[in-house]
DRENVOGU-331225 format. One line per field, with one value per residue (C-alpha): x, y, z; residue in one letter. Coordinates in nm, 3 decimals, padded with zeros to 5 digits, always signed. Example, Ala and Ser with C-alpha at 12.3 -4.5 7.8 and 13.67 -1.06 7.14 Angstrom:
<nodes>
c1	(+01.230|+01.367)
c2	(-00.450|-00.106)
c3	(+00.780|+00.714)
res	(a|s)
</nodes>
This chain:
<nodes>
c1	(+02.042|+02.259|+02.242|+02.552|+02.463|+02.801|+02.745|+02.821|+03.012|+03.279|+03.584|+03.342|+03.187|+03.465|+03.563|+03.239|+03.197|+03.549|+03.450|+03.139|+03.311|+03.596|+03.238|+03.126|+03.376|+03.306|+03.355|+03.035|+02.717|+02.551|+02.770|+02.767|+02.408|+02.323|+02.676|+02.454|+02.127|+02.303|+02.396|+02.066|+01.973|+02.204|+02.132|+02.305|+02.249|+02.324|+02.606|+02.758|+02.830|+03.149|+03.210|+03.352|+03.046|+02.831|+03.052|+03.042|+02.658|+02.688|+02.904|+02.672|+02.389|+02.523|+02.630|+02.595|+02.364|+01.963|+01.940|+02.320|+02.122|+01.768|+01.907|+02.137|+01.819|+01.656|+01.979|+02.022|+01.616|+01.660|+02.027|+02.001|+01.606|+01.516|+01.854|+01.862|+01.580|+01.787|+02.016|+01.697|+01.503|+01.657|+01.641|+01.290|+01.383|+01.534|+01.303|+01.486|+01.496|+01.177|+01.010|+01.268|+01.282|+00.873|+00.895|+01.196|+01.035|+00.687|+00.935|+01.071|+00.714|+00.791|+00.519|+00.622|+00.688|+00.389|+00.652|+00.714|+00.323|+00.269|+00.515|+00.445|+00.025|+00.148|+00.355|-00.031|-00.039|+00.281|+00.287|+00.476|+00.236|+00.494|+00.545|+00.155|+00.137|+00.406|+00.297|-00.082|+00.034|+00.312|+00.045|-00.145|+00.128|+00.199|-00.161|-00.148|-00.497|-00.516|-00.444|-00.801|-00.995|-00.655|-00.661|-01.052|-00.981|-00.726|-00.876|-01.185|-01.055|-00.687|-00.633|-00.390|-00.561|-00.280|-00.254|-00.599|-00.511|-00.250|-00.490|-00.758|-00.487|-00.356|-00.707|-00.697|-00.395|-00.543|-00.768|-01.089|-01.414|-01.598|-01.408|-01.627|-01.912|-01.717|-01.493|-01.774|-01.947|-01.583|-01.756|-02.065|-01.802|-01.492|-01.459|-01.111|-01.117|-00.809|-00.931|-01.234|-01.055|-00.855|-01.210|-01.343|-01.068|-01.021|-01.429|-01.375|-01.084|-01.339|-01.561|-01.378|-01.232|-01.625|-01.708|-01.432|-01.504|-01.842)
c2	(+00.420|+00.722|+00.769|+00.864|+01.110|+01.044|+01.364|+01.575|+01.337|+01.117|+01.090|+00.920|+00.714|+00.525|+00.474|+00.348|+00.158|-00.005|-00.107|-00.317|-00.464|-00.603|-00.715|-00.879|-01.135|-01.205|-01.563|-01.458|-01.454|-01.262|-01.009|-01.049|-01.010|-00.709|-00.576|-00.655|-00.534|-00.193|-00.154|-00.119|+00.090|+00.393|+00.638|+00.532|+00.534|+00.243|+00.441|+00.509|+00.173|+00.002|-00.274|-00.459|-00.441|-00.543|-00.847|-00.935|-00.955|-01.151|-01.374|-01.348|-01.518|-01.814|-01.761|-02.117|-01.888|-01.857|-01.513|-01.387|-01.424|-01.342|-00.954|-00.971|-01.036|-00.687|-00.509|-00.576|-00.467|-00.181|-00.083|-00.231|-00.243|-00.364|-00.443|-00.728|-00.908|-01.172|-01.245|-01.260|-01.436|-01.792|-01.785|-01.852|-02.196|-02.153|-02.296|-02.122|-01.738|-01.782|-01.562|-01.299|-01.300|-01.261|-00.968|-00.794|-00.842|-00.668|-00.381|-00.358|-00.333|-00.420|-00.627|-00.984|-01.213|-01.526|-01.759|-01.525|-01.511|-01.838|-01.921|-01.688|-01.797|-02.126|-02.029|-01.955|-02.301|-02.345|-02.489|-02.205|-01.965|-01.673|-01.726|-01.761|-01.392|-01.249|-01.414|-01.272|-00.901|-00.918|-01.060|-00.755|-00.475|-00.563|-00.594|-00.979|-01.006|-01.394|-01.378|-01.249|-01.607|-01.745|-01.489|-01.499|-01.831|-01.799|-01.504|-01.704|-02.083|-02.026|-02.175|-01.907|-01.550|-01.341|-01.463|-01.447|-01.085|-01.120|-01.200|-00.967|-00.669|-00.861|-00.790|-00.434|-00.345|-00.544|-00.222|-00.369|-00.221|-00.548|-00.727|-00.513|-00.782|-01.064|-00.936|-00.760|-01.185|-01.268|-01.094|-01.374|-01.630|-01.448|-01.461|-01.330|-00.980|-00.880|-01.029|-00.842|-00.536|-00.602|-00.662|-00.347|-00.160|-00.260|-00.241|+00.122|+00.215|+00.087|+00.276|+00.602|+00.480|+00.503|+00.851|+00.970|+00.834|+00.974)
c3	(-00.250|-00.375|-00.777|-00.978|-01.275|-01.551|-01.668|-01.297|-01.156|-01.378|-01.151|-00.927|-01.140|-01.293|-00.913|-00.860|-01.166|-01.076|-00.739|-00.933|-01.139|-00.865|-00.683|-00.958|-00.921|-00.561|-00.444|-00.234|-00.440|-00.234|-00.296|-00.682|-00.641|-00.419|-00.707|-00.990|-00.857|-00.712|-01.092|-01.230|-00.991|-01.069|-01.345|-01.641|-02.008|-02.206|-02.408|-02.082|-01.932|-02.028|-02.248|-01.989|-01.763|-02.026|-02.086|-01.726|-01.692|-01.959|-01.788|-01.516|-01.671|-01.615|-01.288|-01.044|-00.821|-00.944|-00.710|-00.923|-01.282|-01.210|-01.055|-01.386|-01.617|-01.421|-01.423|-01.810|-01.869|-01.673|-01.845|-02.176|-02.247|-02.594|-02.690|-02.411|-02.490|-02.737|-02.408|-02.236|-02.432|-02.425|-02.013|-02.025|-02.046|-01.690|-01.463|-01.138|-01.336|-01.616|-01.361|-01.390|-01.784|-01.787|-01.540|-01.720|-02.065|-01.946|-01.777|-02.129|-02.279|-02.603|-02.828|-02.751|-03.034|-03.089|-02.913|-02.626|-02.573|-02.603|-02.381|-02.138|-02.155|-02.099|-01.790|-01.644|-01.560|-01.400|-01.069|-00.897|-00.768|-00.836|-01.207|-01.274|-01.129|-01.267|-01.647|-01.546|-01.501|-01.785|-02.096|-01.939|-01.934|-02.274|-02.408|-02.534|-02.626|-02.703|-02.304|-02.261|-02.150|-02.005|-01.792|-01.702|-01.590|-01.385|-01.226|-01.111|-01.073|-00.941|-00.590|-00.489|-00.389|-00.508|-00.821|-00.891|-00.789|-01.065|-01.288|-01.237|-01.255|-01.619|-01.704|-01.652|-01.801|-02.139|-02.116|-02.309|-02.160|-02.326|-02.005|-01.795|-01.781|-01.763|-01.487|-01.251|-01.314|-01.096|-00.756|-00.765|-00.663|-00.522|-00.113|-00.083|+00.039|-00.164|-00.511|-00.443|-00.397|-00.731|-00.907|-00.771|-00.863|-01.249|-01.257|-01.137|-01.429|-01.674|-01.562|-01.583|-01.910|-02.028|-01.868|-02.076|-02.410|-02.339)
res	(x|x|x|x|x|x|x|x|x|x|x|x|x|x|x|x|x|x|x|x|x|x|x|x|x|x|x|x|x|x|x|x|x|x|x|x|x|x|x|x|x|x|x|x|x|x|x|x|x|x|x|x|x|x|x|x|x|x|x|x|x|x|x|x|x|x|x|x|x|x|x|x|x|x|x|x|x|x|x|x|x|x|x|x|x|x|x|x|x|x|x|x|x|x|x|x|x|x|x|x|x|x|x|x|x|x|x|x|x|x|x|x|x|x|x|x|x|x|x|x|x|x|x|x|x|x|x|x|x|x|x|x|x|x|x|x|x|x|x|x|x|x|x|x|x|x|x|x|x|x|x|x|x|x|x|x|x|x|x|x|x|x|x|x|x|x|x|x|x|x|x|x|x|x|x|x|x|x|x|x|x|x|x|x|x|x|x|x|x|x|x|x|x|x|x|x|x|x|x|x|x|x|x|x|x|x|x|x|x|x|x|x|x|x)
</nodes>
Protein backbone atom coordinates (compact mmCIF):
# COMPACT_ATOMS: atom_id res chain seq x y z
CA UNK A 1 0.00 0.00 0.00
CA UNK A 2 1.69 3.36 -1.07
CA UNK A 3 1.58 6.15 1.86
CA UNK A 4 0.93 9.83 1.07
CA UNK A 5 3.06 12.23 3.38
CA UNK A 6 0.73 15.96 3.21
CA UNK A 7 3.67 17.64 3.89
CA UNK A 8 5.84 16.41 0.34
CA UNK A 9 3.15 15.74 -1.56
CA UNK A 10 -0.23 18.07 -1.37
CA UNK A 11 -1.33 18.35 -5.02
CA UNK A 12 -1.58 14.66 -4.71
CA UNK A 13 -3.17 14.35 -1.78
CA UNK A 14 -6.21 16.40 -2.22
CA UNK A 15 -6.48 14.24 -5.53
CA UNK A 16 -6.28 11.37 -3.52
CA UNK A 17 -8.30 12.45 -0.71
CA UNK A 18 -11.01 13.42 -3.44
CA UNK A 19 -11.04 10.12 -5.03
CA UNK A 20 -12.03 8.68 -1.18
CA UNK A 21 -14.35 10.59 -0.61
CA UNK A 22 -16.31 10.00 -4.26
CA UNK A 23 -15.64 6.08 -2.97
CA UNK A 24 -17.11 6.61 0.05
CA UNK A 25 -20.36 6.95 -1.46
CA UNK A 26 -20.17 3.80 -3.47
CA UNK A 27 -23.44 1.94 -4.03
CA UNK A 28 -20.92 -1.09 -3.57
CA UNK A 29 -19.94 -1.67 0.04
CA UNK A 30 -17.24 -3.38 -0.65
CA UNK A 31 -15.90 -0.61 -2.11
CA UNK A 32 -16.83 1.83 0.76
CA UNK A 33 -15.00 -0.55 2.81
CA UNK A 34 -11.61 -1.43 1.27
CA UNK A 35 -12.21 3.25 0.74
CA UNK A 36 -12.48 3.46 4.41
CA UNK A 37 -9.91 0.97 5.44
CA UNK A 38 -7.29 2.41 2.63
CA UNK A 39 -7.87 5.72 4.67
CA UNK A 40 -6.46 4.71 7.83
CA UNK A 41 -3.84 3.31 6.38
CA UNK A 42 -2.11 6.46 4.86
CA UNK A 43 -0.03 8.81 6.92
CA UNK A 44 -2.12 11.49 8.07
CA UNK A 45 -2.43 13.64 11.08
CA UNK A 46 -5.66 14.33 12.51
CA UNK A 47 -5.27 18.23 11.72
CA UNK A 48 -4.76 17.23 8.23
CA UNK A 49 -7.87 15.39 7.25
CA UNK A 50 -10.82 17.38 6.09
CA UNK A 51 -13.89 18.19 7.73
CA UNK A 52 -15.74 16.63 5.23
CA UNK A 53 -14.04 13.24 5.63
CA UNK A 54 -14.52 13.28 9.15
CA UNK A 55 -18.23 13.91 8.61
CA UNK A 56 -18.44 11.06 6.23
CA UNK A 57 -17.07 8.35 8.61
CA UNK A 58 -19.36 9.59 10.66
CA UNK A 59 -21.98 8.93 8.37
CA UNK A 60 -20.42 5.73 7.92
CA UNK A 61 -21.09 4.35 11.23
CA UNK A 62 -24.21 3.69 10.43
CA UNK A 63 -23.66 2.34 7.27
CA UNK A 64 -26.39 -0.89 6.36
CA UNK A 65 -23.07 -2.98 5.91
CA UNK A 66 -21.40 -4.55 9.43
CA UNK A 67 -17.84 -4.95 7.31
CA UNK A 68 -18.50 -0.63 6.08
CA UNK A 69 -18.61 0.41 10.06
CA UNK A 70 -16.36 -1.99 11.78
CA UNK A 71 -13.15 -0.68 9.06
CA UNK A 72 -14.71 2.94 9.93
CA UNK A 73 -14.39 2.26 13.84
CA UNK A 74 -10.29 1.25 12.93
CA UNK A 75 -9.95 3.98 10.47
CA UNK A 76 -11.30 6.61 13.08
CA UNK A 77 -8.82 4.88 16.04
CA UNK A 78 -6.10 4.92 13.85
CA UNK A 79 -6.91 8.77 12.46
CA UNK A 80 -8.65 10.27 15.27
CA UNK A 81 -7.31 8.24 18.46
CA UNK A 82 -8.58 9.55 21.77
CA UNK A 83 -10.77 12.02 20.32
CA UNK A 84 -12.97 9.09 18.75
CA UNK A 85 -13.61 7.16 21.52
CA UNK A 86 -17.19 9.12 22.36
CA UNK A 87 -18.25 8.05 18.58
CA UNK A 88 -16.88 4.82 19.50
CA UNK A 89 -18.01 4.26 22.52
CA UNK A 90 -21.84 3.81 22.05
CA UNK A 91 -21.10 0.95 19.18
CA UNK A 92 -20.34 -1.43 21.74
CA UNK A 93 -23.85 -2.03 21.85
CA UNK A 94 -23.53 -3.32 18.19
CA UNK A 95 -23.57 -6.86 18.36
CA UNK A 96 -22.22 -7.24 14.49
CA UNK A 97 -19.08 -4.36 15.19
CA UNK A 98 -18.64 -4.64 19.43
CA UNK A 99 -15.60 -6.57 18.34
CA UNK A 100 -14.28 -3.74 16.36
CA UNK A 101 -14.94 -0.99 19.11
CA UNK A 102 -12.98 -3.39 21.81
CA UNK A 103 -10.04 -3.80 19.38
CA UNK A 104 -9.92 -0.03 18.36
CA UNK A 105 -10.24 1.12 22.01
CA UNK A 106 -7.11 -1.20 23.19
CA UNK A 107 -5.22 0.31 19.81
CA UNK A 108 -6.08 3.63 21.40
CA UNK A 109 -4.68 2.50 24.83
CA UNK A 110 -6.26 4.84 26.80
CA UNK A 111 -7.41 3.87 30.60
CA UNK A 112 -10.93 2.62 29.97
CA UNK A 113 -13.70 4.07 31.95
CA UNK A 114 -15.45 1.37 34.90
CA UNK A 115 -18.33 0.93 32.26
CA UNK A 116 -16.01 0.28 29.37
CA UNK A 117 -14.28 -2.48 31.60
CA UNK A 118 -17.08 -3.87 32.74
CA UNK A 119 -18.47 -4.15 29.62
CA UNK A 120 -15.70 -5.34 27.95
CA UNK A 121 -15.08 -8.28 31.08
CA UNK A 122 -18.46 -9.15 30.42
CA UNK A 123 -17.93 -9.58 26.63
CA UNK A 124 -15.51 -12.70 28.04
CA UNK A 125 -18.50 -14.65 28.09
CA UNK A 126 -19.91 -13.90 24.86
CA UNK A 127 -20.74 -16.64 22.68
CA UNK A 128 -18.65 -15.53 19.68
CA UNK A 129 -15.34 -16.99 19.96
CA UNK A 130 -13.80 -13.79 18.21
CA UNK A 131 -15.04 -11.16 20.63
CA UNK A 132 -13.93 -13.29 23.79
CA UNK A 133 -10.29 -12.97 22.24
CA UNK A 134 -10.26 -9.80 21.18
CA UNK A 135 -11.90 -8.55 24.94
CA UNK A 136 -8.97 -11.06 26.51
CA UNK A 137 -5.99 -9.21 24.78
CA UNK A 138 -7.67 -5.61 24.99
CA UNK A 139 -8.37 -5.73 29.26
CA UNK A 140 -4.62 -6.81 28.88
CA UNK A 141 -3.15 -4.06 26.53
CA UNK A 142 -4.74 -1.65 28.65
CA UNK A 143 -3.81 -3.12 32.09
CA UNK A 144 -7.55 -3.66 33.57
CA UNK A 145 -6.55 -5.33 36.62
CA UNK A 146 -10.12 -6.42 37.97
CA UNK A 147 -9.66 -8.62 34.59
CA UNK A 148 -7.01 -10.65 36.46
CA UNK A 149 -9.33 -13.99 37.57
CA UNK A 150 -11.70 -13.37 34.48
CA UNK A 151 -9.03 -13.87 32.55
CA UNK A 152 -7.46 -16.96 34.54
CA UNK A 153 -10.59 -18.56 33.84
CA UNK A 154 -10.98 -18.22 30.58
CA UNK A 155 -7.48 -19.11 29.94
CA UNK A 156 -7.91 -22.59 31.53
CA UNK A 157 -11.80 -23.49 31.03
CA UNK A 158 -12.53 -21.86 27.51
CA UNK A 159 -13.56 -24.46 24.87
CA UNK A 160 -11.93 -22.59 22.05
CA UNK A 161 -7.87 -22.97 21.88
CA UNK A 162 -7.26 -19.60 20.49
CA UNK A 163 -8.93 -17.79 22.77
CA UNK A 164 -7.54 -19.42 25.56
CA UNK A 165 -4.45 -18.17 23.62
CA UNK A 166 -6.21 -14.79 23.91
CA UNK A 167 -6.33 -15.10 27.27
CA UNK A 168 -3.09 -16.23 28.31
CA UNK A 169 -1.47 -13.26 26.11
CA UNK A 170 -4.27 -10.71 28.18
CA UNK A 171 -2.39 -12.06 31.03
CA UNK A 172 0.89 -10.99 29.98
CA UNK A 173 0.29 -7.74 28.87
CA UNK A 174 -1.45 -7.15 32.63
CA UNK A 175 2.38 -7.48 33.43
CA UNK A 176 2.02 -8.75 37.24
CA UNK A 177 4.87 -11.23 38.09
CA UNK A 178 2.37 -12.52 41.08
CA UNK A 179 0.49 -14.19 37.80
CA UNK A 180 3.61 -16.16 37.39
CA UNK A 181 2.30 -19.08 39.67
CA UNK A 182 -0.99 -19.06 38.71
CA UNK A 183 -0.30 -19.03 35.00
CA UNK A 184 2.75 -21.72 34.88
CA UNK A 185 -0.51 -24.01 37.23
CA UNK A 186 -2.37 -23.52 33.35
CA UNK A 187 0.40 -26.24 31.77
CA UNK A 188 -0.94 -29.19 34.39
CA UNK A 189 -4.14 -29.22 32.33
CA UNK A 190 -3.49 -27.53 28.91
CA UNK A 191 -3.13 -30.14 25.77
CA UNK A 192 -3.26 -27.65 22.99
CA UNK A 193 0.12 -27.17 21.55
CA UNK A 194 -0.48 -23.48 20.77
CA UNK A 195 -1.87 -22.46 24.35
CA UNK A 196 1.11 -24.12 25.57
CA UNK A 197 3.26 -22.12 23.51
CA UNK A 198 1.37 -18.86 24.69
CA UNK A 199 1.95 -20.13 28.44
CA UNK A 200 5.54 -20.68 27.82
CA UNK A 201 6.02 -17.61 26.32
CA UNK A 202 4.35 -15.08 28.96
CA UNK A 203 6.10 -17.52 31.72
CA UNK A 204 9.36 -16.59 29.87
CA UNK A 205 8.63 -12.44 29.86
CA UNK A 206 8.10 -12.87 33.56
CA UNK A 207 10.86 -14.30 33.92
CA UNK A 208 13.07 -11.76 32.28
CA UNK A 209 10.89 -9.09 33.87
CA UNK A 210 12.46 -10.67 37.32
CA UNK A 211 16.19 -10.94 36.13
CA UNK A 212 15.87 -7.34 35.57
CA UNK A 213 14.42 -6.06 38.69
CA UNK A 214 17.12 -8.12 40.21
Amino acid sequence: MTRLKPNSADNQLNNHLETIIRDMESSDSQIRAETIKHLGQMDLQVEDLPVIVHSKLEKALDDQNANVRGETIMTLAFLEGELAIPLLEPLMEDPAVCSNVVAALSFIGVTPSHDISKKMINYLNSPEPDLRDRSARALGRLKVDQAKDPLLELAKSDSSAAVRVGAVVGLGMLEDPQLNPKIRQLLQSETSTSVLSAIHETLGLYETEQEIQV
